[in-house]
VOGU-3710 file (C-alpha; in Angstrom, 3 decimals, decimal comma):
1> xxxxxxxxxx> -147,823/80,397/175,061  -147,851/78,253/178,442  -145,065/75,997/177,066  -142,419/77,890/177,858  -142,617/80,986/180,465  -141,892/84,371/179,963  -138,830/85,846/181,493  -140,150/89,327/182,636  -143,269/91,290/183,968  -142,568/93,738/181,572
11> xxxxxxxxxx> -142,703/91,395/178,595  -145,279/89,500/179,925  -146,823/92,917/179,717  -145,822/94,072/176,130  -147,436/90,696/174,836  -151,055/90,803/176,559  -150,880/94,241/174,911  -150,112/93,304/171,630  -152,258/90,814/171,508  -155,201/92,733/172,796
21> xxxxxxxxxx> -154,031/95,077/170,333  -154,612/92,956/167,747  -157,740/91,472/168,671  -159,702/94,467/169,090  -158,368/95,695/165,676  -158,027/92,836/163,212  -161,368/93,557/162,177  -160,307/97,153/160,765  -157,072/95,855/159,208  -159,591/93,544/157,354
31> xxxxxxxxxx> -161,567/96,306/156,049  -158,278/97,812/155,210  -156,838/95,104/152,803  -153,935/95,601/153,695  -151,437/93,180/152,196  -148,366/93,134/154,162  -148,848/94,618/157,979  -145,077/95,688/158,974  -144,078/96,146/162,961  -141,136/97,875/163,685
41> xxxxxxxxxx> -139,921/96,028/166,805  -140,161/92,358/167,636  -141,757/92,817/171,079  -145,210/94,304/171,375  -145,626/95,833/168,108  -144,805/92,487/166,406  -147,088/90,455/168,436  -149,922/92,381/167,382  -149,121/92,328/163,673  -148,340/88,199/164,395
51> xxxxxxxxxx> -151,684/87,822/165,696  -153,557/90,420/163,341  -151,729/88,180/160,375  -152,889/84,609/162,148  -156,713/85,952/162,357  -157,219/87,411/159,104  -154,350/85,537/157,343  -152,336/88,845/155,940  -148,492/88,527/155,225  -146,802/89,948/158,018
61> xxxxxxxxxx> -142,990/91,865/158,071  -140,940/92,392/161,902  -137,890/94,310/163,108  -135,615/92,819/165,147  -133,081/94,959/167,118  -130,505/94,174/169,668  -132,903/94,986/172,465  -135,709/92,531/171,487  -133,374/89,043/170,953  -130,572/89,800/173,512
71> xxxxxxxxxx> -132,399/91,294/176,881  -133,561/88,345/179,297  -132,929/85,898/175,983  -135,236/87,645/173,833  -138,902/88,293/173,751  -141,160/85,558/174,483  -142,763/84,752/171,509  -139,788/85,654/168,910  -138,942/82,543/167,720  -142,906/81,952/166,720
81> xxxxxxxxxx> -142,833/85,310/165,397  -139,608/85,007/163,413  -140,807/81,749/161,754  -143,794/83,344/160,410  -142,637/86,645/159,107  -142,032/86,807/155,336  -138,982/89,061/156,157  -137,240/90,428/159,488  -135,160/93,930/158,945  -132,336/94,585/161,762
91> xxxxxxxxxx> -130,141/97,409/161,604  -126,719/95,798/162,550  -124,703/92,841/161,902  -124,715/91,535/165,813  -128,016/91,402/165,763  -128,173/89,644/161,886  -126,148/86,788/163,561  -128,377/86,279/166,271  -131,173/86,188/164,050  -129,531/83,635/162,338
101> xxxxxxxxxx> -128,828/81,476/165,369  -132,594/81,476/166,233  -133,381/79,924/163,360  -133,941/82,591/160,712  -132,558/81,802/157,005  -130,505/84,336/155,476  -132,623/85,384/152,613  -135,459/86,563/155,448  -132,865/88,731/157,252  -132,839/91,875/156,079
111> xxxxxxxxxx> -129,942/94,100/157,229  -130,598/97,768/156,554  -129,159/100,156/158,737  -131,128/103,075/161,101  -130,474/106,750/158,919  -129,865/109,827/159,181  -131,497/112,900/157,111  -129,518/115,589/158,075  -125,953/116,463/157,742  -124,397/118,658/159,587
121> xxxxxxxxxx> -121,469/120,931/158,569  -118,006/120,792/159,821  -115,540/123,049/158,001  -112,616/123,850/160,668  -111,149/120,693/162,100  -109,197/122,725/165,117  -110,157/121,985/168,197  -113,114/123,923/169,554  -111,400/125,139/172,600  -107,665/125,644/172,050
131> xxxxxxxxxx> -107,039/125,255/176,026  -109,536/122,235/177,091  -110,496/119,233/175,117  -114,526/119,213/174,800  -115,991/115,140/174,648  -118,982/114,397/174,217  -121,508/111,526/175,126  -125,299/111,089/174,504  -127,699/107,985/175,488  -129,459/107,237/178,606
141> xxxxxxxxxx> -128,230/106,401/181,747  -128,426/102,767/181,718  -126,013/99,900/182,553  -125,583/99,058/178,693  -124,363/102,255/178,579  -121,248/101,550/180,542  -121,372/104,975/181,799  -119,047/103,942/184,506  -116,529/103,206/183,022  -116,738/106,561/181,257
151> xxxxxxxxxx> -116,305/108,267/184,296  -113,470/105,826/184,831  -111,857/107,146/182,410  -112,248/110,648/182,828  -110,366/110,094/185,900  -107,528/108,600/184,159  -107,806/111,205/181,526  -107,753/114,021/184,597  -104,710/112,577/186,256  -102,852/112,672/182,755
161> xxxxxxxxxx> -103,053/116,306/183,103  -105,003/116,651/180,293  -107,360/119,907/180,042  -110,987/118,343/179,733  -114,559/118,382/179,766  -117,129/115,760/178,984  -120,705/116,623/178,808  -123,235/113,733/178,841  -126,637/113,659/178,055  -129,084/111,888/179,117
171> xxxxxxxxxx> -131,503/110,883/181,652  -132,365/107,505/183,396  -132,399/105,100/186,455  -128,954/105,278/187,011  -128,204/109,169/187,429  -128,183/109,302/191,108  -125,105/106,438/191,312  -123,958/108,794/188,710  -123,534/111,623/190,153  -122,240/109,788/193,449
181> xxxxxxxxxx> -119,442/107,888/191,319  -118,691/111,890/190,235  -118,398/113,148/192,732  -116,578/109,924/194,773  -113,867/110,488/191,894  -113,677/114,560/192,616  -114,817/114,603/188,714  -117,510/117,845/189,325  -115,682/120,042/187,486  -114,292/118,000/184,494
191> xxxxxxxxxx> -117,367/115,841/183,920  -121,342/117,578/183,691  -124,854/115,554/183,224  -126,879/117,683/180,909  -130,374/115,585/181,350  -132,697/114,773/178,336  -131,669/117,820/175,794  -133,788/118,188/172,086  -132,588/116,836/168,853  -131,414/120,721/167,992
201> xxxxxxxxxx> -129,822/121,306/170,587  -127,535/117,838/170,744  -127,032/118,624/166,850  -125,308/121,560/167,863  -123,592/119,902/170,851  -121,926/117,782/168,397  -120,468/120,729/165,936  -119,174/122,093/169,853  -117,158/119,194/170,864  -114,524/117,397/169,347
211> xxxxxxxxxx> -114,630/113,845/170,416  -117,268/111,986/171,204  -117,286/108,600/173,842  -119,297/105,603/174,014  -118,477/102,958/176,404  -121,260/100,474/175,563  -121,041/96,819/177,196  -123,260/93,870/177,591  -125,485/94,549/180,538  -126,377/91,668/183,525
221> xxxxxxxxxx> -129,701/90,789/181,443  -127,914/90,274/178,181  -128,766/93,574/176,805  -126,620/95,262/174,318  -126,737/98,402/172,055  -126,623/97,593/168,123  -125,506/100,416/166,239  -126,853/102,753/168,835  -128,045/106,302/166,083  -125,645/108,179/168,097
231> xxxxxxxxxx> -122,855/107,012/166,965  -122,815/107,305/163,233  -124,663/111,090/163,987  -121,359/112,276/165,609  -119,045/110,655/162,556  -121,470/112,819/160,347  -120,605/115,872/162,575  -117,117/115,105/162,253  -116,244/114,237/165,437  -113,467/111,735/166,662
241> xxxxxxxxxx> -115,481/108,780/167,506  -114,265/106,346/170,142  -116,498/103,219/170,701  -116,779/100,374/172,769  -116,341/97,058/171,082  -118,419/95,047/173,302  -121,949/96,355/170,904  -122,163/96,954/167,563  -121,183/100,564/167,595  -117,781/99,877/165,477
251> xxxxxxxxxx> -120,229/98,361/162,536  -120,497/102,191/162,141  -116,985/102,945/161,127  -113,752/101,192/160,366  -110,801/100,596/163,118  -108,065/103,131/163,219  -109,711/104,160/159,885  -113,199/106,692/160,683  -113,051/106,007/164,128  -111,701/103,869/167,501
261> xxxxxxxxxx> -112,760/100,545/168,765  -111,926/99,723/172,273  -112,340/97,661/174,875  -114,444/99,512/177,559  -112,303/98,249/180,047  -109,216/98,724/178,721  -109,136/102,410/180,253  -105,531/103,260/179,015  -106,028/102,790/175,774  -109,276/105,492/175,371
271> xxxxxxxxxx> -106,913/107,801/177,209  -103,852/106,835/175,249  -105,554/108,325/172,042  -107,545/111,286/174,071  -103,994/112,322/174,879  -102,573/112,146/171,173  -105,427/113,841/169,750  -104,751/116,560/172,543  -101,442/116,988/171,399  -101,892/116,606/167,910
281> xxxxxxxxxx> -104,764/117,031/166,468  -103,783/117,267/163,126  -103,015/113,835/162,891  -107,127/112,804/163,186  -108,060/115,068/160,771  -108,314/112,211/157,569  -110,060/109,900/160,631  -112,432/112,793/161,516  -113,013/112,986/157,847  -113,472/109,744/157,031
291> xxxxxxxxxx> -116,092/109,303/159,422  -117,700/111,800/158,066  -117,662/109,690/154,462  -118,682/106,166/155,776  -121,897/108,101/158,077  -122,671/109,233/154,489  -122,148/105,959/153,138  -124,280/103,948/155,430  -126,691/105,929/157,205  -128,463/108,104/154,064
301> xxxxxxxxxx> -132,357/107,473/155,057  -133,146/108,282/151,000  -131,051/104,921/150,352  -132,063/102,505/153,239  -135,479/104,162/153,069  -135,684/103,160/149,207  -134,372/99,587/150,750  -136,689/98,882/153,075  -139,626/100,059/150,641  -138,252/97,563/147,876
311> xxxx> -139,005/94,894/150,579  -142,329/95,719/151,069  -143,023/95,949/147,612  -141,410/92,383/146,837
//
């Protein structure tokens, strides 16, 4: 561990917990006889299962998501932990390369994507409010978010003339520049935070609104969003999904076919289609719909849960 330094406090952190973790309970796990031990993230939880699997030599699984190999360069013991695990599961392609790149063969990288158990029904297409188009975003308020440029385009989208309102929701570090960029933009009445709302209630947010935005980006410590799970929940509510194509939210859908990816800087083009769909909404409807299909498609928890349970088993 002291051949190579760690690149943040909070890391630094994570892995003196994991591995204290691990020593205080490998004796338990022994008892156990457990055969595989399986950690869900390749920080903190996989340290301790690392550890666990080096003291009482059990066969130990990992998850690797965009958070734990892009932020500060990854965690700072993944490539040890990556070289022992029988298998590593991500949940989106961006992240499968990376794995890849740190050394990972291809038959240990497991790609199955995050799920969804609940589908929500969508049976009129119109928009929800004939006079005002209702968007929709949902994550926290965090730089990979891009959230400024959101509100960049909302004041494109609000000089276009264009009857609007975006709700986001969320809560985080960055609400106060927020709601200062808001207001600097004279966006109060077109643009609302909602704060942290439950899982019912954004459900129903989603049936409510008829597009939905996320301007994801690669923040200034390398951290990205994979397939962030709000994205393919809004296809499933039928919503008109535009994503940033800086993460690996358009893994979620195909271009121009279930959904939009854009460049989050590229704030014309986000309001060129807003606009369209305005106008016409009709002509989204087989997008809309489609979206719908390939949430189905990719994010069924029966089928990547059956996946992921195949690997233990094997």
């Amino acid at each position: 561990m002291w051949t190579n330094p760690c690149n943040s406090l909070q890391n630094w952190c994570e892995t003196f917990l994991g591995l204290g973790f691990a020593l205080v309970e490998a004796h338990r796990f022994r008892e156990k006889e457990y055969q595989l031990i399986h950690a869900v993230w390749a920080t903190m939880p996989a340290t301790a299962a690392f550890t666990i699997s080096r003291l009482i030599s059990t066969k130990f699984s990992m998850g690797a998501h965009a958070y734990d190999v892009f932020r500060h360069g990854g965690d700072w013991l993944l490539t040890k932990k990556l070289t022992a695990a029988r298998f590593v599961r991500t949940s989106s392609e961006s992240t499968a390369r990376r794995l890849y790149q740190l050394g990972v063969e291809s038959d240990r990288i497991l790609l199955i994507k995050r799920s969804l158990s609940e589908w929500p029904s969508r049976n009129d297409f119109s928009l929800v409010n004939q006079g005002k188009l209702k968007l929709l975003s949902v994550g926290r308020l965090v730089e990979k978010k891009g959230y400024f440029h959101m509100l960049a385009i909302a004041n494109i989208l609000k000089k276009s003339e264009i009857p609007f309102y975006l709700e986001i929701v969320g809560n985080g570090p960055l609400r106060r520049d927020l709601f200062i960029e808001r207001r600097r933009l004279n966006l109060n009445d077109e643009v609302s935070f909602s704060g942290s709302l439950n899982q019912k209630t954004v459900r129903q947010l989603y049936l409510e609104s008829d597009a939905f935005l996320f301007t994801g980006i690669v923040d200034s410590r390398g951290d990205r969003d994979g397939i962030p799970n709000v994205v393919p929940e809004a296809l499933a509510a039928g919503m008109l999904v535009l994503a940033s194509d800086r993460a690996g939210a358009p893994e979620a859908f195909i271009d121009e076919k279930s959904g939009f990816s854009l460049n989050p800087e590229d704030y014309s083009s986000w309001v060129s289609i807003l606009m369209d769909f305005w106008k016409f909404p009709e002509k989204y409807l087989n997008i809309r719909k489609n979206g719908q299909f390939a949430a189905r498609e990719n994010f069924d928890s029966k089928i990547n849960g059956c996946k992921l349970l195949n690997a233990y088993m094997n």
